[in-house]
C-alpha positions as CSV (number, residue, x, y, z in Angstrom):
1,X,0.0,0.0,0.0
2,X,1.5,3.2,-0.8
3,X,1.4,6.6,0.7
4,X,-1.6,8.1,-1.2
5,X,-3.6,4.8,-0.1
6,X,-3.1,5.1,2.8
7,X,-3.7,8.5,3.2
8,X,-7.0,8.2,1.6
9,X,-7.6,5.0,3.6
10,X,-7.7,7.9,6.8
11,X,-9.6,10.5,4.8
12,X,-12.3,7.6,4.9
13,X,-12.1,7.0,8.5
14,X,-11.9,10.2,9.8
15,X,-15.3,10.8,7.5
16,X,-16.7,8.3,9.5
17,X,-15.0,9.4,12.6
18,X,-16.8,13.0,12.3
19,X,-20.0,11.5,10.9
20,X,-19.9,13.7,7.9
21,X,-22.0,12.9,5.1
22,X,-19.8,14.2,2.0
23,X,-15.8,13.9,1.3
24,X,-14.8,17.0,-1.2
25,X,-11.6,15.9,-3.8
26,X,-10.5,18.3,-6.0
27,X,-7.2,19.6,-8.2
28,X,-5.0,21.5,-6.6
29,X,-7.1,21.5,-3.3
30,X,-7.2,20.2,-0.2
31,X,-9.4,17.4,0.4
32,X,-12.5,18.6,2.4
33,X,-14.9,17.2,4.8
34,X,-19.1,17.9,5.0
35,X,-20.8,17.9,8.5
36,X,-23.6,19.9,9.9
37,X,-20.9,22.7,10.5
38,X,-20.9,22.8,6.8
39,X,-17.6,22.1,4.2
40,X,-14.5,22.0,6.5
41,X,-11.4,21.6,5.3
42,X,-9.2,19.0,6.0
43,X,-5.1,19.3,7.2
44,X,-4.0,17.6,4.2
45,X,-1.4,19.0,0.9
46,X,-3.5,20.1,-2.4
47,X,-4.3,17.3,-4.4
48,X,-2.3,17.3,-7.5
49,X,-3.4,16.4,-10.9
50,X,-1.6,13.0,-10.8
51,X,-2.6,12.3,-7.4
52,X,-6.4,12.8,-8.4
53,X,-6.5,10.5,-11.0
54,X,-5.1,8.1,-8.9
55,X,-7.9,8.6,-6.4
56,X,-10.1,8.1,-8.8
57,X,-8.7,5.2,-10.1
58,X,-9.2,3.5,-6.6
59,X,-12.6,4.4,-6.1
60,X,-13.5,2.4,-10.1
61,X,-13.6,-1.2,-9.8
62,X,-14.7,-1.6,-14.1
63,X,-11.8,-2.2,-15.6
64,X,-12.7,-0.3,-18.9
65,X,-13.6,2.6,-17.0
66,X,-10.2,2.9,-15.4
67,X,-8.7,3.0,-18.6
68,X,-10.3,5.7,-20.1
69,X,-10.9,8.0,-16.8
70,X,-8.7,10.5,-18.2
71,X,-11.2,11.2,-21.1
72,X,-14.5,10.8,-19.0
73,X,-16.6,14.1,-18.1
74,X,-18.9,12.4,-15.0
75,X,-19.2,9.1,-13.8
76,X,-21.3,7.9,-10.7
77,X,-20.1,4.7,-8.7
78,X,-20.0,3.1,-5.5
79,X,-17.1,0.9,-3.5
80,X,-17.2,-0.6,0.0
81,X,-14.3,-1.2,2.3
82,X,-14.8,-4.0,4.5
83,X,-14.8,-3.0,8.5
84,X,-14.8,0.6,7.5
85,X,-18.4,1.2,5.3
86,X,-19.8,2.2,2.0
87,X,-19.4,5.2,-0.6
88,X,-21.2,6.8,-3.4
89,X,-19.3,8.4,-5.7
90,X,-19.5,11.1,-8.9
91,X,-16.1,11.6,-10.6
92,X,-16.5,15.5,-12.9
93,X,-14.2,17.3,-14.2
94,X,-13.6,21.1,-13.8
95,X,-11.6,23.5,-15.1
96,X,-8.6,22.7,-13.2
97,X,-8.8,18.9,-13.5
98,X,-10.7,15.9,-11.8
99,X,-13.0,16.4,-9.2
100,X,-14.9,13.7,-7.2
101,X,-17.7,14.0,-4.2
102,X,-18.2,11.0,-2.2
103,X,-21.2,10.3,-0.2
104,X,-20.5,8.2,3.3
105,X,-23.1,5.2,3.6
106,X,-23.6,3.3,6.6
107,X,-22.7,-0.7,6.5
108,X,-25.8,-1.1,8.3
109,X,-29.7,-0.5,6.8
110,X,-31.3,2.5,9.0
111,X,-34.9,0.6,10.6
112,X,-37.8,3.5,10.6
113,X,-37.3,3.3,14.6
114,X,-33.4,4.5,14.4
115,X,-34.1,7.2,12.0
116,X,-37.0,8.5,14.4
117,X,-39.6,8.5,11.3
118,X,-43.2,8.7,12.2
119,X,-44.7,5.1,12.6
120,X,-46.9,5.1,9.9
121,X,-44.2,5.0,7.6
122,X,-44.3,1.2,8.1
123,X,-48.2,0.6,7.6
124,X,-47.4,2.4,3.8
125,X,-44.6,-0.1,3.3
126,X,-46.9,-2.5,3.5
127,X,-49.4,-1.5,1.2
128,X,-49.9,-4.2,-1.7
129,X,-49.8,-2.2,-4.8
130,X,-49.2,1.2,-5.7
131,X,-46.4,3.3,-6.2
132,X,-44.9,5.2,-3.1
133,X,-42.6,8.1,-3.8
134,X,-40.1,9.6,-1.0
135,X,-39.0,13.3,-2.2
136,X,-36.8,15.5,-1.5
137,X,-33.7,18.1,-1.9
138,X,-30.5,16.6,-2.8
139,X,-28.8,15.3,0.8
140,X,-32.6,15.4,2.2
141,X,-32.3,11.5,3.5
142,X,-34.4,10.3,1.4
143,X,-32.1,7.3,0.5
144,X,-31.8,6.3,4.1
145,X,-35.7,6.1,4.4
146,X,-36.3,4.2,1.5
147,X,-33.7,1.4,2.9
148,X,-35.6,1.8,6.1
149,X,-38.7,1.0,4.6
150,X,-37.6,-1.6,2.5
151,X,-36.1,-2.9,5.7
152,X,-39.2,-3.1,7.5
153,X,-40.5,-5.5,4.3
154,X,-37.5,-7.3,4.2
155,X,-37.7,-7.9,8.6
156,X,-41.8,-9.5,8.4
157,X,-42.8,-10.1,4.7
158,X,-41.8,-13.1,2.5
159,X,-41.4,-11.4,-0.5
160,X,-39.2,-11.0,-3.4
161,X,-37.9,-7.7,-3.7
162,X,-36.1,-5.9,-6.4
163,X,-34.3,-2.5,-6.8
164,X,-32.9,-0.9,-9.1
165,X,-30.1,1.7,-8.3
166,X,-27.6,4.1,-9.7
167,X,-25.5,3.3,-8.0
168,X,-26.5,0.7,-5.3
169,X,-26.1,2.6,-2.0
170,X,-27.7,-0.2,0.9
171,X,-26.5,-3.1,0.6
172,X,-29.3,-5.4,2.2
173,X,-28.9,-8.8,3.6
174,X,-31.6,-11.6,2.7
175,X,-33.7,-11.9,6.1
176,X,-37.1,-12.6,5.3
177,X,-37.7,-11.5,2.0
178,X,-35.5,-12.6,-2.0
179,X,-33.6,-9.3,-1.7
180,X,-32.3,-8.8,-5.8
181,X,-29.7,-5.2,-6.4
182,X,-29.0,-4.1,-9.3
183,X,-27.4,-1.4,-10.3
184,X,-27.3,0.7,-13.8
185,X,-24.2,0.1,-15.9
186,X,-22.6,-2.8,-14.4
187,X,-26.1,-5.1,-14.3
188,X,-28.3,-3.4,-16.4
189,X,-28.3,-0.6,-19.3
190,X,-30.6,1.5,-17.6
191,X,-33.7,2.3,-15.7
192,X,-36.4,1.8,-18.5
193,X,-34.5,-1.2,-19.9
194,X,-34.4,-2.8,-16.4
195,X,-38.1,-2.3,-15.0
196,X,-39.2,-3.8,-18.2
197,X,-37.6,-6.9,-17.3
198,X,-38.8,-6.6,-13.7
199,X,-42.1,-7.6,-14.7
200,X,-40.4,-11.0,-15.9
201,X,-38.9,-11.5,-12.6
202,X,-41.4,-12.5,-10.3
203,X,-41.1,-9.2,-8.1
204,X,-43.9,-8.5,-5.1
205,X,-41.9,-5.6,-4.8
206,X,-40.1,-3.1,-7.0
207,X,-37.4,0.2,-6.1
208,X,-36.2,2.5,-8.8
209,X,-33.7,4.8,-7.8
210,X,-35.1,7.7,-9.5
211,X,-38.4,8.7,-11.8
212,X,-36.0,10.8,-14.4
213,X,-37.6,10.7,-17.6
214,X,-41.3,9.8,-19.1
215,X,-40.3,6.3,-20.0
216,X,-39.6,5.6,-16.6
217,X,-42.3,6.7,-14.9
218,X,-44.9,5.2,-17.4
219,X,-43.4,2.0,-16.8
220,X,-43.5,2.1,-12.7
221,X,-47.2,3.3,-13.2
222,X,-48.0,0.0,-15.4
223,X,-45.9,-2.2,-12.8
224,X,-48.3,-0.1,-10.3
225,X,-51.6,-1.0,-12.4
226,X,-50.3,-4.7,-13.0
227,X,-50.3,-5.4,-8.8
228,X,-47.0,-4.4,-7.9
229,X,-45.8,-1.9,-5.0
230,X,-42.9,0.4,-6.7
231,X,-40.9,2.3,-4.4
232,X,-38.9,5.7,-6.2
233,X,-37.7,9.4,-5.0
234,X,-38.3,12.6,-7.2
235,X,-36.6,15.7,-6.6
236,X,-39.1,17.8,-5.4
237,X,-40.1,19.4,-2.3
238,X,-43.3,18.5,-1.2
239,X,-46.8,16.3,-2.7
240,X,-48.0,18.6,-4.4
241,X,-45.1,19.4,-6.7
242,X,-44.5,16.2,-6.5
243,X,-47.9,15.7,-8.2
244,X,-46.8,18.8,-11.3
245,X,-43.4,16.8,-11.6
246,X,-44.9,13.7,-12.6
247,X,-47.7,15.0,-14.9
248,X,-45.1,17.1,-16.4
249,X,-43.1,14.4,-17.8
250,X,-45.8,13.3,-20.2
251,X,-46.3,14.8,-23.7
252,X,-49.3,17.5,-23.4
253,X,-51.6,15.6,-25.4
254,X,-51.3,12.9,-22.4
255,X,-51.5,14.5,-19.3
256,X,-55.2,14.4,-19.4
257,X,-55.2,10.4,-18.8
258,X,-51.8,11.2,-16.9
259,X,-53.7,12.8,-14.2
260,X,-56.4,9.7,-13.6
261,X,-53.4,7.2,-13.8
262,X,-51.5,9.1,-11.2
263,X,-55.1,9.2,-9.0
264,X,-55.2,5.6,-9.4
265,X,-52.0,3.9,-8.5
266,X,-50.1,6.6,-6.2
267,X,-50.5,5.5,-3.1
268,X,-48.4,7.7,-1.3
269,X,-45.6,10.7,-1.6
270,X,-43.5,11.1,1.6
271,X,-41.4,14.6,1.6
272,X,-38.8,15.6,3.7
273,X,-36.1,18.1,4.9
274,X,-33.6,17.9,7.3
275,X,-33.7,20.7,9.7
276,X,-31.3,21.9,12.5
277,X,-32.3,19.5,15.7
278,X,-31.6,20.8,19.6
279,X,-29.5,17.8,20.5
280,X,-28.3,16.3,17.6
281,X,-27.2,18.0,14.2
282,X,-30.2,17.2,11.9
283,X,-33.7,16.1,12.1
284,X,-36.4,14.8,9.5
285,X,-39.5,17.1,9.0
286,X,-41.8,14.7,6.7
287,X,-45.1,16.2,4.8
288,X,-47.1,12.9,4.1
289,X,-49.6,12.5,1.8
290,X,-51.4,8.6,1.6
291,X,-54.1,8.9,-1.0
292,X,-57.5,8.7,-0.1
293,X,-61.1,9.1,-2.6
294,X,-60.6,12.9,-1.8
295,X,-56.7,13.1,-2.8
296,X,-57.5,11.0,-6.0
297,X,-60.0,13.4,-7.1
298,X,-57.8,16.3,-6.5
299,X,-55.3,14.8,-8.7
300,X,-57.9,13.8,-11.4
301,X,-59.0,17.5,-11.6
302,X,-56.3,19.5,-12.2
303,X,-58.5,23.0,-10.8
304,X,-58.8,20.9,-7.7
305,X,-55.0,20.2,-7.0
306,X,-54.6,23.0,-4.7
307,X,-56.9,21.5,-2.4
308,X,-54.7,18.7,-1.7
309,X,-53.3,20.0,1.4
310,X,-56.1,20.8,3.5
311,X,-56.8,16.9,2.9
312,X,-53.0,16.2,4.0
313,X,-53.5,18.0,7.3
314,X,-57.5,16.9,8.3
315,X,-56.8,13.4,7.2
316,X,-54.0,13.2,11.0
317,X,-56.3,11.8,12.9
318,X,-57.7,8.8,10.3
319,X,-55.4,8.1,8.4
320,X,-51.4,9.5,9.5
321,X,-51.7,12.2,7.4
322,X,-49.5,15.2,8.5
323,X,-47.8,18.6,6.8
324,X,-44.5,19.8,7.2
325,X,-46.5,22.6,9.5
326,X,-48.0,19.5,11.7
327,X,-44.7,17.4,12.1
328,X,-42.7,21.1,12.8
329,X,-45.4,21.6,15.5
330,X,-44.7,17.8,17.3
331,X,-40.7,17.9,16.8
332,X,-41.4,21.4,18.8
333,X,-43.5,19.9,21.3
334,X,-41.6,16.7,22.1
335,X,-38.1,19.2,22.5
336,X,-36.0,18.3,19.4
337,X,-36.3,21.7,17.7
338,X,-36.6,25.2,18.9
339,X,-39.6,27.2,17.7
340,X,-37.5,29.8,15.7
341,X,-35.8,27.1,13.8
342,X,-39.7,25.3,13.1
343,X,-40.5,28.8,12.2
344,X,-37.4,29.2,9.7
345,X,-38.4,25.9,8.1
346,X,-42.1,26.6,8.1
347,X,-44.3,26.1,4.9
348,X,-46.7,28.7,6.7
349,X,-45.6,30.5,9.4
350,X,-49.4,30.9,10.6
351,X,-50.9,27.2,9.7
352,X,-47.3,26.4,12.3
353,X,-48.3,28.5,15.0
354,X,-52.5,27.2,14.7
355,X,-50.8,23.8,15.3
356,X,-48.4,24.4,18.4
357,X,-51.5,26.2,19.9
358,X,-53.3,23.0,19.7
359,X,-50.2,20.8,21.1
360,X,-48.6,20.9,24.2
361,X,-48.0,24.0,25.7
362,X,-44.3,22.8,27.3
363,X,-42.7,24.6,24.9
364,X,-38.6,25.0,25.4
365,X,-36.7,27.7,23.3
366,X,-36.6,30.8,25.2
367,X,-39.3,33.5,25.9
368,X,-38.4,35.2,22.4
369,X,-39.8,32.2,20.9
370,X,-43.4,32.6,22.7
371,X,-43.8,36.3,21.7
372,X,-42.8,34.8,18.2
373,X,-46.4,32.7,18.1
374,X,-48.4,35.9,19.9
375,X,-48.1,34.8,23.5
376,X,-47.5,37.2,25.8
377,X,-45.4,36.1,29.2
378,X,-46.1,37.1,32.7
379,X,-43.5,36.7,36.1
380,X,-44.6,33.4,37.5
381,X,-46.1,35.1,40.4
382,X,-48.5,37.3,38.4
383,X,-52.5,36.9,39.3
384,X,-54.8,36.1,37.1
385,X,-57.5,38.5,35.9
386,X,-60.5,38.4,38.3
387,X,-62.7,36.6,35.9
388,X,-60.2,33.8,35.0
389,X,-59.8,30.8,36.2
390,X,-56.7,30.3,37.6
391,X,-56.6,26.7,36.9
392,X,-57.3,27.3,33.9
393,X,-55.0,29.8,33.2
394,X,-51.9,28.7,30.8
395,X,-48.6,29.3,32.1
396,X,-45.4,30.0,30.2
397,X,-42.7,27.6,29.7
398,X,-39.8,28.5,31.6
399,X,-36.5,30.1,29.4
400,X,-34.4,27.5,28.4
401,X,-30.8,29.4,27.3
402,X,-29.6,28.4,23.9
403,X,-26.4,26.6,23.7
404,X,-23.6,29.0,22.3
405,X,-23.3,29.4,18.8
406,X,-20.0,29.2,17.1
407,X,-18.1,27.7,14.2
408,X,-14.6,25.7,14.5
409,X,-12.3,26.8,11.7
410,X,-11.5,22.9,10.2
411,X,-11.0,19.8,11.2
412,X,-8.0,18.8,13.0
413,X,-5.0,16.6,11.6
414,X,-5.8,13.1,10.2
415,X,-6.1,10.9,12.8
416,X,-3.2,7.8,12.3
417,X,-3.1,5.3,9.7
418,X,-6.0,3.0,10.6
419,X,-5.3,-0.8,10.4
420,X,-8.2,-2.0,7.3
421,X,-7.6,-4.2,5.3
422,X,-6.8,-3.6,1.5
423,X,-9.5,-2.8,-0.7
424,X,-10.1,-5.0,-4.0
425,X,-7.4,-4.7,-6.8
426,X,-4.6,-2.8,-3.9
427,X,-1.3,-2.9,-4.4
């Protein structure tokens, strides 16, 4: 193993080390590292154009593709150290040379429970047919909840089970269910070609990585129509431009009949953003939409689509329903955001407050927070008005001080060579 191994080898563990989701390799720069501090920079030399390549090199396992890296423009990929974890990759180029981004996976598949999703998530993974669709920014999580929910299938269904990845990111073991990965490029030509064939294999159950293109998605909706459950992510924020995405990507002429096959096989759209958490760096705000007669006809009648999420936020109670502005409100309540950052992050700053007002009134964040949302605080010793009740009376949460705010200038020095044993192909 040479230097530059090894020094990548520690680049990798000290990613791991610092939980960061994102390793930054460029020309002539310093690696850098992504955490919820942001992009930190690590105490390593500039990378130089040689050295690059050879990174690069290390991280392809396809022969042909290692030949002719020089010459390539963008390339996605994935490797996996054994004892140390997974990683996505993209290899670009810039205009000072080779660039690559690599995304840190876990060796282990996320359940619903260790992600702290809302429970529900596991009665829609269970759904027999349909297709569900988890959205989302780029870096939103939405990976890590699909695995979870195809976890939860895998954990109490017999099923066979088939994804369809670029590139595979979970790798996940056969428990109860025929778990079959593949990914784009190195088992099949791409997404279109390889759903097609699905429907040959015998699947209950069906991932695609992405909806990309119109070819795509009308083949998921037939799988859909045909009895199968089809798992996919579309970037896109929340359901209902989730909804415009996916009638978009049909010609004009078909988004008519678009509309009342999207009404009758979507069965749900899960959207999320991470947002800054109290006690740990990031937490999942979900909007969740499970279609109902209501929804459908919403998404039949395209003057009716903006009613969509006052169905979202009455159908809580029934059905596990919720808006961003509802799950804000509970992440609030139960202490693991404050209520200026569930106000920064807010869809509707009013619809937020109407729900904390319904919630639980032990509300931590500091008395700045309370005027925020129109309360107005009193000393604790304060009588109530004559005609009040003073049992009745709502009293305000004590001030709970913020923790100081601050930003360290980089990470420290590389921690020591770690002992792993030598990737695939090392010399």
């Amino acid at each position: 193993m040479n230097e530059l191994e090894k020094k990548f080898l520690s680049l990798l563990q000290a990613a791991i080390q610092h939980k960061s989701s994102d390793i930054h390799l460029m020309t002539l720069q310093p690696p850098a590292i992504r955490s919820h501090q942001g992009l930190l920079p690590v105490n390593m030399p500039a990378l130089t154009p040689e050295e690059m390549l050879q990174l690069c090199q290390m991280m392809v396992t396809e022969p042909d593709i290692k030949a002719k890296l020089s010459e390539i423009q963008d390339y996605d990929g994935s490797f996996e150290i054994k004892g140390l974890g997974r990683f996505r990759f993209n290899i670009y180029r810039t205009v000072h040379g080779m660039g690559a981004v690599l995304r840190v996976i876990g060796q282990k598949v996320p359940t619903i429970q260790e992600l702290q999703l809302p429970a529900v998530l596991s009665k829609i993974a269970e759904a027999n047919r349909g297709l569900v669709l988890v959205t989302g920014a780029t870096g939103s999580g939405k990976s890590s909840t699909l695995a979870a929910m195809i976890d939860h299938l895998n954990s109490t269904q017999n099923l066979h089970i088939l994804t369809i990845e670029d590139p595979v990111e979970y790798l996940h073991p056969q428990k109860k269910c025929r778990v079959s990965q593949r990914e784009i490029g190195r088992d099949t030509k791409n997404f279109a070609v390889s759903l097609k064939s699905a429907l040959r294999q015998d699947p209950d159950v069906i991932l695609v990585g992405e909806m990309r293109d119109y070819e795509t998605l009308d083949i998921a909706m037939k799988a859909a129509e045909t009895g199968h459950l089809v798992f996919s992510t579309v970037h896109t924020s929340d359901a209902m431009k989730t909804i415009g995405r996916l009638i978009s990507l049909f010609p004009p002429q078909e988004q008519n009949s678009a509309r009342i096959r999207l009404a009758d096989n979507l069965h749900a759209i899960v959207s999320q953003r991470l947002v800054p958490g109290k006690h740990k760096a990031r937490v999942v705000a979900q909007e969740i939409l499970i279609n109902n007669t209501g929804i459908q006809d919403c998404i039949a009648n395209e003057k009716k689509t903006g009613e969509i999420p006052g169905f979202i936020e009455k159908g809580k109670e029934v059905s596990g329903m919720q808006t961003f502005d509802q799950h804000l409100a509970e992440l609030v309540q139960t202490d693991q955001i404050s209520v200026d950052t569930a106000l920064e992050f807010a869809s509707n700053p009013s619809d937020f407050q109407r729900n904390l007002s319904f919630g639980s009134t032990a509300i931590e964040g500091g008395d700045s927070g309370i005027q925020t949302l129109g309360l107005e605080t009193e000393p604790a010793n304060a009588a109530p008005p004559p005609e009040q009740n003073p049992e009745a009376a709502p009293q305000p949460p004590k001030a709970v001080p913020s923790p100081p705010a601050g930003k360290p200038p980089g990470l420290a020095a590389l921690p020591g060579i770690p002992k792993i044993p030598k990737p695939p192909g090392a010399a």
